[in-house]
Backbone and ligand atoms as CSV (ligand in chain L), in Angstrom:
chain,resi,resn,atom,element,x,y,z
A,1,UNK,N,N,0.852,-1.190,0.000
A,1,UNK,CA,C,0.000,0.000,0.000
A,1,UNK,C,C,0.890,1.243,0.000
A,2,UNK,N,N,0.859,1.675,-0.926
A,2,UNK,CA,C,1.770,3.157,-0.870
A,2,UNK,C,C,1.314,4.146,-0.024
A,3,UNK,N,N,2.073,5.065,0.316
A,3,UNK,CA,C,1.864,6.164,2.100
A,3,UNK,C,C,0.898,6.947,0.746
A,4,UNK,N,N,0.580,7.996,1.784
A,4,UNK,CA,C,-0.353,9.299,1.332
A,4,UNK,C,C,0.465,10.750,1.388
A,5,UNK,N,N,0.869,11.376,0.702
A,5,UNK,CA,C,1.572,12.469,1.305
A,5,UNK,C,C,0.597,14.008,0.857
A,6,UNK,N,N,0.253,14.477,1.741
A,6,UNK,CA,C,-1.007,15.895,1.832
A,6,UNK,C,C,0.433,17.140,1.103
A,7,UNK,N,N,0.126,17.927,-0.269
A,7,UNK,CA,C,1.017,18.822,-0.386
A,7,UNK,C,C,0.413,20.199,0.066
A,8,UNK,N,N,0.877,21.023,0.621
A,8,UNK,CA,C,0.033,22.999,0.965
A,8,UNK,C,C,1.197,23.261,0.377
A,9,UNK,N,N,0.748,23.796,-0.884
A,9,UNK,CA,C,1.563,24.535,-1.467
A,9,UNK,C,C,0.730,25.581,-1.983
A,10,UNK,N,N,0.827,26.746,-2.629
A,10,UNK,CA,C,-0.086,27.669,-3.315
A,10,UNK,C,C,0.753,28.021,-4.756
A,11,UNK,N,N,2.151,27.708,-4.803
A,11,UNK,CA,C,2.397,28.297,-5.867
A,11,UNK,C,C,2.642,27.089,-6.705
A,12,UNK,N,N,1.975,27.275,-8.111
A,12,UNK,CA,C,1.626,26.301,-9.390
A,12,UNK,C,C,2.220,25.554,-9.532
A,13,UNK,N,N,3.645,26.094,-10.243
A,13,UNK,CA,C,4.751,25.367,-10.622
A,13,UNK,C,C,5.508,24.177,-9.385
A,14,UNK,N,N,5.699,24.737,-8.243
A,14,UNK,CA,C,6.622,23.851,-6.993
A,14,UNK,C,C,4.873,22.340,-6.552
A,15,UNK,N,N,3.795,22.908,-6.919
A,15,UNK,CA,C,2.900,22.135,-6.792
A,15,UNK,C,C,3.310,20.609,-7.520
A,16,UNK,N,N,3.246,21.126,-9.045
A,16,UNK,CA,C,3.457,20.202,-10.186
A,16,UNK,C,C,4.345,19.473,-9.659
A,17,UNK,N,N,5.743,20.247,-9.384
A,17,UNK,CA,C,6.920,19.652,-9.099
A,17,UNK,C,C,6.806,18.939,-8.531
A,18,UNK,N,N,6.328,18.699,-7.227
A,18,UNK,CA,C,5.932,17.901,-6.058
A,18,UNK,C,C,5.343,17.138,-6.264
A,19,UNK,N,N,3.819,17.165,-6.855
A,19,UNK,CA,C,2.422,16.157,-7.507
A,19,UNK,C,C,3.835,14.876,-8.317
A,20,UNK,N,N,4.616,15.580,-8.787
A,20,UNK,CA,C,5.392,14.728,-10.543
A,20,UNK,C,C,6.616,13.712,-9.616
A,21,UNK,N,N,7.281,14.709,-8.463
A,21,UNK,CA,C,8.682,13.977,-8.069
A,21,UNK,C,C,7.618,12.804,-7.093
A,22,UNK,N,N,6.660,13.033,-6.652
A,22,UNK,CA,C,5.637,12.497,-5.241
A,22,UNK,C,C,5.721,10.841,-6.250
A,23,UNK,N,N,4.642,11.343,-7.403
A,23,UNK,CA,C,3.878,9.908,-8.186
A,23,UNK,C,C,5.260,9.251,-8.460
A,24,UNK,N,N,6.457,10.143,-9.211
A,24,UNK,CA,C,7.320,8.926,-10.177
A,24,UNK,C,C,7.628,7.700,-8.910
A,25,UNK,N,N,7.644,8.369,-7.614
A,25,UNK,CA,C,8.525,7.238,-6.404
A,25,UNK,C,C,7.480,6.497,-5.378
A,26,UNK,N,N,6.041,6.728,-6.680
A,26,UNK,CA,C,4.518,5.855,-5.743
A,26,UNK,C,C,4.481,6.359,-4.412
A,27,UNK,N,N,4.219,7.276,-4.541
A,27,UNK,CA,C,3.626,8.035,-3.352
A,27,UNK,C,C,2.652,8.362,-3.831
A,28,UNK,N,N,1.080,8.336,-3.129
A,28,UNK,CA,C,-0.207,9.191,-3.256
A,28,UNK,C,C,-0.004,10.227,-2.667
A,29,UNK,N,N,-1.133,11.484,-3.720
A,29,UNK,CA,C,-1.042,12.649,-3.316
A,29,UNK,C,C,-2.257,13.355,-3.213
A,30,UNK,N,N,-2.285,14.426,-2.214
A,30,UNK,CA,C,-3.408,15.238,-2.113
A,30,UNK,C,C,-2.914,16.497,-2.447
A,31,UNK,N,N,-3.887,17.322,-2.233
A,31,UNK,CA,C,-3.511,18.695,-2.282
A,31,UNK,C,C,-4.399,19.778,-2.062
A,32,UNK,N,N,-3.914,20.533,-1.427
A,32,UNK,CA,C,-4.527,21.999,-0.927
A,32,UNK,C,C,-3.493,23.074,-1.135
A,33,UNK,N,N,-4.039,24.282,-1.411
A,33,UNK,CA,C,-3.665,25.399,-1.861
A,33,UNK,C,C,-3.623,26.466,-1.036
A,34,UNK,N,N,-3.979,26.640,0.437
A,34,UNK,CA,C,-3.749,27.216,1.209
A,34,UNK,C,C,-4.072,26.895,2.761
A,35,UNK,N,N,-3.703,27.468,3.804
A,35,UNK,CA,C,-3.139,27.266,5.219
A,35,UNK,C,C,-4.674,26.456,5.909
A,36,UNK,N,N,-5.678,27.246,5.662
A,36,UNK,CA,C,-7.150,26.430,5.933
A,36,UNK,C,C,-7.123,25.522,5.561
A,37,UNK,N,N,-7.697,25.016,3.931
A,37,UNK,CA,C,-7.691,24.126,3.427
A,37,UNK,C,C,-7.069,22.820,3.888
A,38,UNK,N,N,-5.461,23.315,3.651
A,38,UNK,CA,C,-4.715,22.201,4.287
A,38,UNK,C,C,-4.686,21.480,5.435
A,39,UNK,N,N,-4.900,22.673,6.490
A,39,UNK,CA,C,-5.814,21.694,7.956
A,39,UNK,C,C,-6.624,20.979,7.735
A,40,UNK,N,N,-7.896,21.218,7.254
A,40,UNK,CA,C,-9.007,20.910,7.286
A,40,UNK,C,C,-8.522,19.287,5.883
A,41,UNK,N,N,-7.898,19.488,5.091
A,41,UNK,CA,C,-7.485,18.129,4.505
A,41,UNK,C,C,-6.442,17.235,5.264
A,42,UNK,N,N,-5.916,17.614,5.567
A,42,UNK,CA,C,-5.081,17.029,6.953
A,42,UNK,C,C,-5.709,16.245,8.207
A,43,UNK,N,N,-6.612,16.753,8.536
A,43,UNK,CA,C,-7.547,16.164,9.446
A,43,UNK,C,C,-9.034,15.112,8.892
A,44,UNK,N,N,-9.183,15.408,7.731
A,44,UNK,CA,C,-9.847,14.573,6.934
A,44,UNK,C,C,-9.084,13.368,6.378
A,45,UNK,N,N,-7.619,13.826,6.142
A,45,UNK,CA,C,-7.243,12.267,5.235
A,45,UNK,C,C,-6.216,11.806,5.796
A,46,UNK,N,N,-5.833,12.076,6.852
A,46,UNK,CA,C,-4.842,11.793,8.245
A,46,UNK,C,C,-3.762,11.018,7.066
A,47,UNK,N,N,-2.632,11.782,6.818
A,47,UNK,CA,C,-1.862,11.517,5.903
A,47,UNK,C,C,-0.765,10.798,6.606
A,48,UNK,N,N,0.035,10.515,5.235
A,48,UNK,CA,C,1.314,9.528,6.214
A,48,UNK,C,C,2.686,10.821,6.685
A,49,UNK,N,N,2.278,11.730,5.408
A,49,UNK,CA,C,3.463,13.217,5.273
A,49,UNK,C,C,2.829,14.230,5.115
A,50,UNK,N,N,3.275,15.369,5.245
A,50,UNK,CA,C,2.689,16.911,4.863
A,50,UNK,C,C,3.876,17.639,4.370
A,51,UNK,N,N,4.147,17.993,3.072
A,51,UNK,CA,C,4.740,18.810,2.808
A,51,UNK,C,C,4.103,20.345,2.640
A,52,UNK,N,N,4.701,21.256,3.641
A,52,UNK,CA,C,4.149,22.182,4.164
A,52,UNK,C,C,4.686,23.335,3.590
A,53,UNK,N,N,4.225,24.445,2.815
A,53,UNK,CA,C,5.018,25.338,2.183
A,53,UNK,C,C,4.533,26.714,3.833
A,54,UNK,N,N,5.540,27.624,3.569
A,54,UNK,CA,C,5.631,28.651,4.942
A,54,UNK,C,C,4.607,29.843,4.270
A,55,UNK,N,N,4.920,29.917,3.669
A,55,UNK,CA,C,4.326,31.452,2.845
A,55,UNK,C,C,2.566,30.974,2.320
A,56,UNK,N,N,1.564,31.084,2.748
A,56,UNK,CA,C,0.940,29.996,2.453
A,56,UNK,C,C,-0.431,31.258,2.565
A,57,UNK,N,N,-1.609,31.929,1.813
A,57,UNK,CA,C,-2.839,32.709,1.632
A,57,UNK,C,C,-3.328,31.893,3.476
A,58,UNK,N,N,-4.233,32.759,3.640
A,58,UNK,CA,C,-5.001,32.451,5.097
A,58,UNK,C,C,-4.587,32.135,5.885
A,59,UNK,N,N,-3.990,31.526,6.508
A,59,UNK,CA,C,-3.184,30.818,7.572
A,59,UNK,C,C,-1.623,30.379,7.072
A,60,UNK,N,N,-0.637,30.603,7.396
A,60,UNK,CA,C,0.552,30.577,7.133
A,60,UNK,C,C,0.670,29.243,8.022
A,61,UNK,N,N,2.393,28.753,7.134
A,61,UNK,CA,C,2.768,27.228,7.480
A,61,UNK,C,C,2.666,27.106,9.006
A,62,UNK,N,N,3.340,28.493,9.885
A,62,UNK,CA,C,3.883,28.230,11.111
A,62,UNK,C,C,2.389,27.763,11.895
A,63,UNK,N,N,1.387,28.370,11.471
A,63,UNK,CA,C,0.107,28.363,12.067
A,63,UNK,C,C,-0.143,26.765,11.962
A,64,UNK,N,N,-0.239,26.378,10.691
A,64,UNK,CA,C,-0.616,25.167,10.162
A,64,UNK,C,C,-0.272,24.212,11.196
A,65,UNK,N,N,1.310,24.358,11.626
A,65,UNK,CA,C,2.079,23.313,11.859
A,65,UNK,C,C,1.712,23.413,13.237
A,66,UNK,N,N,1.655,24.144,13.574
A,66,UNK,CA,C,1.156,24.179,15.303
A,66,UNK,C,C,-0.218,23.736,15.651
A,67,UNK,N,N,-0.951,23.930,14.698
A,67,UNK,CA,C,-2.311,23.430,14.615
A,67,UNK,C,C,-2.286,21.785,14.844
A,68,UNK,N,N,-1.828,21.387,13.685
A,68,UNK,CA,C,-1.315,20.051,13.385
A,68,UNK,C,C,-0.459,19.316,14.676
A,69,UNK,N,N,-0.106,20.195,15.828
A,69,UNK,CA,C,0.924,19.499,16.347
A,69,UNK,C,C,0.028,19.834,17.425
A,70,UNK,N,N,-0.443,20.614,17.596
A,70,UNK,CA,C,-1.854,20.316,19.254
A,70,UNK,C,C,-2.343,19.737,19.343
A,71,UNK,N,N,-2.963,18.891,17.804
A,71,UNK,CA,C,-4.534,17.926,18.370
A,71,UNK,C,C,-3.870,16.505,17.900
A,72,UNK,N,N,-4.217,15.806,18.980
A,72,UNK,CA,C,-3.798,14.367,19.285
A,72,UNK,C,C,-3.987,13.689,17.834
A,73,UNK,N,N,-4.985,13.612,17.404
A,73,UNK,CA,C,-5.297,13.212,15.963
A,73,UNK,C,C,-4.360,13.656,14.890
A,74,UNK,N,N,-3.850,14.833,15.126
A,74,UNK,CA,C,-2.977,14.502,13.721
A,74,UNK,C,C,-1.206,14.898,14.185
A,75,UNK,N,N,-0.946,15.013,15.808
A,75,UNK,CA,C,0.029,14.973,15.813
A,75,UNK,C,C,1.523,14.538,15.526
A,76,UNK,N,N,0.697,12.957,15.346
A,76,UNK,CA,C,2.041,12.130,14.413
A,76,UNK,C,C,1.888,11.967,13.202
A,77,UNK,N,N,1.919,12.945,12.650
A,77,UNK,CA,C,1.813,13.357,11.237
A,77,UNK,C,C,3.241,13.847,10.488
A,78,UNK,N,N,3.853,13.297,10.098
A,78,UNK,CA,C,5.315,14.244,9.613
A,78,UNK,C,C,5.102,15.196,9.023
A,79,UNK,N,N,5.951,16.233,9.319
A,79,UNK,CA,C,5.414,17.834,8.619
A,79,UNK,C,C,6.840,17.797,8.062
A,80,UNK,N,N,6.898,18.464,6.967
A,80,UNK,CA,C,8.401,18.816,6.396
A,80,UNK,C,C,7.944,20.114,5.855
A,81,UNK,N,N,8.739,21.292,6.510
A,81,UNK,CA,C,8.386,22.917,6.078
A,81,UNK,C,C,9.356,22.914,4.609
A,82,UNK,N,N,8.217,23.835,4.103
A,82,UNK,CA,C,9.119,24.536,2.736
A,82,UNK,C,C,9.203,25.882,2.519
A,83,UNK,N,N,10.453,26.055,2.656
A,83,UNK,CA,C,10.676,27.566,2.508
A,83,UNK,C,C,11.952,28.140,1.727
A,84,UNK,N,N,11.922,29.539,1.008
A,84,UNK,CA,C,13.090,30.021,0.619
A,84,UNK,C,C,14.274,29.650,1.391
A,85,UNK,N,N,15.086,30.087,0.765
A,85,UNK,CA,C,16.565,29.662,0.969
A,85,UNK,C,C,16.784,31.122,1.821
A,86,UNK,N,N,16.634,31.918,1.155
A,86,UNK,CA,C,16.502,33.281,0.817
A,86,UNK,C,C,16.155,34.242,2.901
A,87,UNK,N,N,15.030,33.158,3.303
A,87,UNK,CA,C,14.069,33.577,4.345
A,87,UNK,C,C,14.844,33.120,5.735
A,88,UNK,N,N,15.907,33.623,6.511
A,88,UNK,CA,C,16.890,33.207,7.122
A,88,UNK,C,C,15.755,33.505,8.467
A,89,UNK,N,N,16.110,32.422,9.197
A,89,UNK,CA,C,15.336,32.086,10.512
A,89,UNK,C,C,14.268,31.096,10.285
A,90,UNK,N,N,13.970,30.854,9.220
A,90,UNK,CA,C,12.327,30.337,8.897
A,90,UNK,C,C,12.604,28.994,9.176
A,91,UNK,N,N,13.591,28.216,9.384
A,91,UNK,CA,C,14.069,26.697,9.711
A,91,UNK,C,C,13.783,26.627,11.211
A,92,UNK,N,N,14.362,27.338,11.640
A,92,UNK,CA,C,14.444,26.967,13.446
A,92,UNK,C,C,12.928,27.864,13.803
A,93,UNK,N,N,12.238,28.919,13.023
A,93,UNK,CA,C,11.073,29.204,13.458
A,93,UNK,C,C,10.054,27.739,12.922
A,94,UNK,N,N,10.045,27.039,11.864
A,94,UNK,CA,C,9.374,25.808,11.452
A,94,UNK,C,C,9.964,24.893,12.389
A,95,UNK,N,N,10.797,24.571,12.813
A,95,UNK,CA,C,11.220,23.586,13.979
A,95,UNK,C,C,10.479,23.378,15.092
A,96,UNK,N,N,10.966,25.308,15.687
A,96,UNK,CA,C,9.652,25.384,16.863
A,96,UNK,C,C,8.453,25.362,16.802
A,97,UNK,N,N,7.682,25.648,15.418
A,97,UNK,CA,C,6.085,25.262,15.658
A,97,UNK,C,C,5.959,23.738,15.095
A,98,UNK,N,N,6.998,22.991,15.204
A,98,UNK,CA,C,6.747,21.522,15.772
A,98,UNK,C,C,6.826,20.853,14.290
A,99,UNK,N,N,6.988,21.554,13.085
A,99,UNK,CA,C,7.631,20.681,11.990
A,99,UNK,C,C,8.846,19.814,12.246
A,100,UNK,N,N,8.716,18.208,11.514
A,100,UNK,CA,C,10.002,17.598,11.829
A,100,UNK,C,C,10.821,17.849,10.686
A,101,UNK,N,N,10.799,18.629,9.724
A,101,UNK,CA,C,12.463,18.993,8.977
A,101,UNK,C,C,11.898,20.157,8.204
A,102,UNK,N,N,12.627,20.401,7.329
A,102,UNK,CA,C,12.976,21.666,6.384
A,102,UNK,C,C,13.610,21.481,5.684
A,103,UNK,N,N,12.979,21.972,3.805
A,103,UNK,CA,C,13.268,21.607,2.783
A,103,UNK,C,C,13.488,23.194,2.186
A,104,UNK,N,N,14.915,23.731,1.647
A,104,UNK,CA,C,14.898,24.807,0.859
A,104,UNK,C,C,14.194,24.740,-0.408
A,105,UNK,N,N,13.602,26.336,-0.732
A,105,UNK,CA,C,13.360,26.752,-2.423
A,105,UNK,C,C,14.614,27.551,-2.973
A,106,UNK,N,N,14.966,27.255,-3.672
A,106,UNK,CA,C,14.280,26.430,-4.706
A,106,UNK,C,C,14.932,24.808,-4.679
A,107,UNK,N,N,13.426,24.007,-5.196
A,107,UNK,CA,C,13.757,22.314,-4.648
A,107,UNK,C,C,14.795,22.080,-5.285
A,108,UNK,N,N,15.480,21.098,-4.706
A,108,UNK,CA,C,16.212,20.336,-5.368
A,108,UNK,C,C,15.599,19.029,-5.544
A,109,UNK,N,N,15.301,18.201,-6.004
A,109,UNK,CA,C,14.217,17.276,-6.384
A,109,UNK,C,C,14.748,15.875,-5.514
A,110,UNK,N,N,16.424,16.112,-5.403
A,110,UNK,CA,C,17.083,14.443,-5.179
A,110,UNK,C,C,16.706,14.833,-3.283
A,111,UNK,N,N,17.274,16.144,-2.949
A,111,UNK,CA,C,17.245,16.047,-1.500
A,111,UNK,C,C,15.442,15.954,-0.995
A,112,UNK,N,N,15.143,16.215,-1.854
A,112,UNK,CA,C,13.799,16.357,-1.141
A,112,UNK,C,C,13.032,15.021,-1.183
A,113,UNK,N,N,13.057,14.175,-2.120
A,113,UNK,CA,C,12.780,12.582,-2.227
A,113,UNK,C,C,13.323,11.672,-1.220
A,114,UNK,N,N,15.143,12.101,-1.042
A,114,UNK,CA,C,15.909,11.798,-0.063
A,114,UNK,C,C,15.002,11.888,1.068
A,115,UNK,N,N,15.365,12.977,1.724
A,115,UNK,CA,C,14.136,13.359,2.633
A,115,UNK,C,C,12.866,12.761,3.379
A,116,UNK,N,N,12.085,12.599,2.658
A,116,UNK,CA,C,10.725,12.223,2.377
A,116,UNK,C,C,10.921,10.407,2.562
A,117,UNK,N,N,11.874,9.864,1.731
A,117,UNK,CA,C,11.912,8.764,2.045
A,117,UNK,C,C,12.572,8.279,3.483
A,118,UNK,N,N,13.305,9.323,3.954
A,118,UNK,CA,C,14.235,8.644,5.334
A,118,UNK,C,C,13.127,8.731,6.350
A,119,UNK,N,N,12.124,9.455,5.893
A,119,UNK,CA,C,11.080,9.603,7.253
A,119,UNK,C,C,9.648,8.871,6.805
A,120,UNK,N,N,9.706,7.851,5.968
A,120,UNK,CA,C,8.715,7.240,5.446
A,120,UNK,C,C,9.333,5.757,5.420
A,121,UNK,N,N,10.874,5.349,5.130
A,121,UNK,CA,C,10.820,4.106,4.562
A,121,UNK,C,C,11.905,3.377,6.168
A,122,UNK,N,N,11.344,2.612,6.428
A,122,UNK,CA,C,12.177,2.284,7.144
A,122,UNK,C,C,13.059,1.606,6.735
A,123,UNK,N,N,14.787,2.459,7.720
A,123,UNK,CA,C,15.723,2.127,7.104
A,123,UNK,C,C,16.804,0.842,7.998
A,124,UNK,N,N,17.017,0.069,6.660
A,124,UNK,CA,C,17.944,-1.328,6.802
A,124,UNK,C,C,19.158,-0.752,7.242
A,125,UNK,N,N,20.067,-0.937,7.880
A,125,UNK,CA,C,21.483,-0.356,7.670
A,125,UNK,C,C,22.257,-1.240,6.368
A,126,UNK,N,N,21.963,-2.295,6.499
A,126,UNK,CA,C,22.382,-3.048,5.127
A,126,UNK,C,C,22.175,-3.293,3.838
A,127,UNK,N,N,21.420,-2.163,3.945
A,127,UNK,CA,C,20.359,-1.921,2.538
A,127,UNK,C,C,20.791,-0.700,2.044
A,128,UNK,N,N,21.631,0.410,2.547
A,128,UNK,CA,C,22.205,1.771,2.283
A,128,UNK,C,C,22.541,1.934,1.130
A,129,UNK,N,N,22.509,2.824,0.166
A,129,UNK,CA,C,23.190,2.885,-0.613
A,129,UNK,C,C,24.624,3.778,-0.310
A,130,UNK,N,N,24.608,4.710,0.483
A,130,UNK,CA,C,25.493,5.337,0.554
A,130,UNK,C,C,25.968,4.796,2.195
A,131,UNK,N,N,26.976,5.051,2.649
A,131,UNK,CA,C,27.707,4.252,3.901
A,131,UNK,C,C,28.158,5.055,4.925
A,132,UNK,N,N,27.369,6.592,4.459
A,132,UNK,CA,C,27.539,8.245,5.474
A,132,UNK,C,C,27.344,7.545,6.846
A,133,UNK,N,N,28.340,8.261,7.352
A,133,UNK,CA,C,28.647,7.986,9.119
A,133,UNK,C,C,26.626,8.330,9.875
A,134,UNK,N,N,26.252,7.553,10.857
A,134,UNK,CA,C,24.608,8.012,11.323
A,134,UNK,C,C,25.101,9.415,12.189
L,1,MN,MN,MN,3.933,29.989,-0.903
């Protein structure tokens, strides 16, 4: 059964990107387009991931993520914030409203799959491809 991963993104293009890198590696996808929405789909389709964009119409990521991280129901939810590169503080401010990582814009497609899979696939140590110190 492949996971579910919920995207809040609002802008078009990083959507696609996401919807395209999500399917090629069988991941299901949802999607919402802004900070409401995305709660309210979040709590409806109790996902396996949330890729969470910061900059987000109605309710912004930090809101989202704190939302998401109060109510028992969707607290074990993995949140991964997305934000400029550009937006210095916005990592350790997404940390503290209880996101578990942070993904720069603009994507890089390999780290962010990377990513996504270390907190989705459980990992073999003998199965590694790469042999990086833990
Ligand atoms: Mn945005």
């Amino acid at each position: 059964m492949s996971k579910l991963i919920l995207i809040i993104e609002d802008n078009e293009k990083n959507m696609k990107l996401f919807r395209d890198i999500l399917q090629v590696n069988n991941y299901q996808t949802a999607e919402s387009t802004d900070g409401k929405s995305g709660l309210e789909n979040a709590r409806k389709l109790l996902p396996d991931l949330i890729l969470l964009d910061i900059m987000l119409p109605i309710m912004n990521g930090f809101d989202v993520a704190r939302a998401l991280k109060d109510d028992p129901k969707t607290k074990k939810i993995i949140v991964i914030a997305i934000s400029s590169f550009a937006m210095d503080g916005d990592r350790e401010k997404a940390l503290n409203a209880g996101c578990d990582d942070y993904i720069t814009k603009p994507i890089d497609v390999r780290t962010c799959i990377k990513k996504i899979n270390e907190h989705l696939i459980p990992q073999n140590p003998s199965n590694q491809e790469s042999t990086k110190a833990a």
